[in-house]
C-alpha positions as CSV (number, residue, x, y, z in Angstrom):
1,X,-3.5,-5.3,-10.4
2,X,-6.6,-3.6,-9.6
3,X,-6.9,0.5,-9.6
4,X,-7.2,1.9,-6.1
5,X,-10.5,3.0,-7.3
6,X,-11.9,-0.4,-7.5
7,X,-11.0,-1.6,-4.7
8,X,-12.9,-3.6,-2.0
9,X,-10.7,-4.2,0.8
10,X,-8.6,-1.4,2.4
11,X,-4.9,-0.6,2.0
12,X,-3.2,0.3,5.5
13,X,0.5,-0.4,5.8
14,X,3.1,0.4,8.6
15,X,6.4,1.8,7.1
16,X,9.3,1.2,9.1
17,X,9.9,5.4,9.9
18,X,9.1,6.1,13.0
19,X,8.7,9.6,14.9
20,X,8.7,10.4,18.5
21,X,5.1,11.2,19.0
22,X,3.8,11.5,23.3
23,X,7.4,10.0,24.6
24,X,7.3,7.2,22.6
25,X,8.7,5.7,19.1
26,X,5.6,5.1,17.0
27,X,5.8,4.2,13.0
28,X,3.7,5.5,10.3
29,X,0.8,4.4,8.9
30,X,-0.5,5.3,5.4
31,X,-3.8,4.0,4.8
32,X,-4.4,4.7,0.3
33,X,-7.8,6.1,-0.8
34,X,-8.9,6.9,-4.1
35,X,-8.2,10.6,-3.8
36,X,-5.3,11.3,-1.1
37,X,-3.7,8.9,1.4
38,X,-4.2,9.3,4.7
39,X,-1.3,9.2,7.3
40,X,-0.9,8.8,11.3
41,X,1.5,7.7,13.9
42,X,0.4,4.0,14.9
43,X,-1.9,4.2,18.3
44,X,-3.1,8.1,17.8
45,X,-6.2,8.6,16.3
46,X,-5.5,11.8,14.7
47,X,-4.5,11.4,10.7
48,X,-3.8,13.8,7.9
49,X,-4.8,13.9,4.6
50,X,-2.3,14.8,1.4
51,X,-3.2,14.3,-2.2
52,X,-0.8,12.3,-4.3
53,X,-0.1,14.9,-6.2
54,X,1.5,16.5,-3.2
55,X,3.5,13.9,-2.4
56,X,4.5,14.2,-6.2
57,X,5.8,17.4,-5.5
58,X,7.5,17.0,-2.1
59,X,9.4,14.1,-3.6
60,X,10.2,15.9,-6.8
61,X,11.3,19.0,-4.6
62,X,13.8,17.1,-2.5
63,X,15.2,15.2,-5.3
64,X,16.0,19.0,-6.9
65,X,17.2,19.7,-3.3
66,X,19.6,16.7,-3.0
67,X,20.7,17.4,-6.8
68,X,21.6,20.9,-6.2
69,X,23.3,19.9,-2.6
70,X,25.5,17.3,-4.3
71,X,26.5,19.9,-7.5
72,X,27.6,22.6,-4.8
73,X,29.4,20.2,-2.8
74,X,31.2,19.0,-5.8
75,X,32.2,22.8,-6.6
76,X,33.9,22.8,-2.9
77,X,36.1,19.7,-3.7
């Protein structure tokens, strides 16, 4: 496997989320770079940038989230 570094073809994919975007269903596209990935609702032009390391942390947070969620609502029971 080569490092996203090295590279010589691009890495766009479609996930299969989608969000209502303009009155329509549209999924989301990640296209990797070496430094951040870049994402945007398929057929808008308008993409946003977030480092890895902040998707690190927004996955880390709702896994804490979903942790504490589940511990609270096993106190309930």
């Amino acid at each position: 496997m080569t490092a996203l570094e090295n590279r010589k073809t691009r890495l766009i994919f479609t996930t299969a989320d989608t969000i209502r975007e303009r009155g329509k269903l549209r999924p989301v596209v990640i296209e990797a770079r070496p430094m951040c990935a870049i994402v945007r609702l398929l057929g808008m032009r308008t993409g946003y940038p977030i480092s890895y390391g902040a998707i690190y942390h927004a996955a880390a947070r709702i896994a804490v989230e979903a942790e504490r969620a589940a511990k609270k609502a096993k106190r309930r029971a």
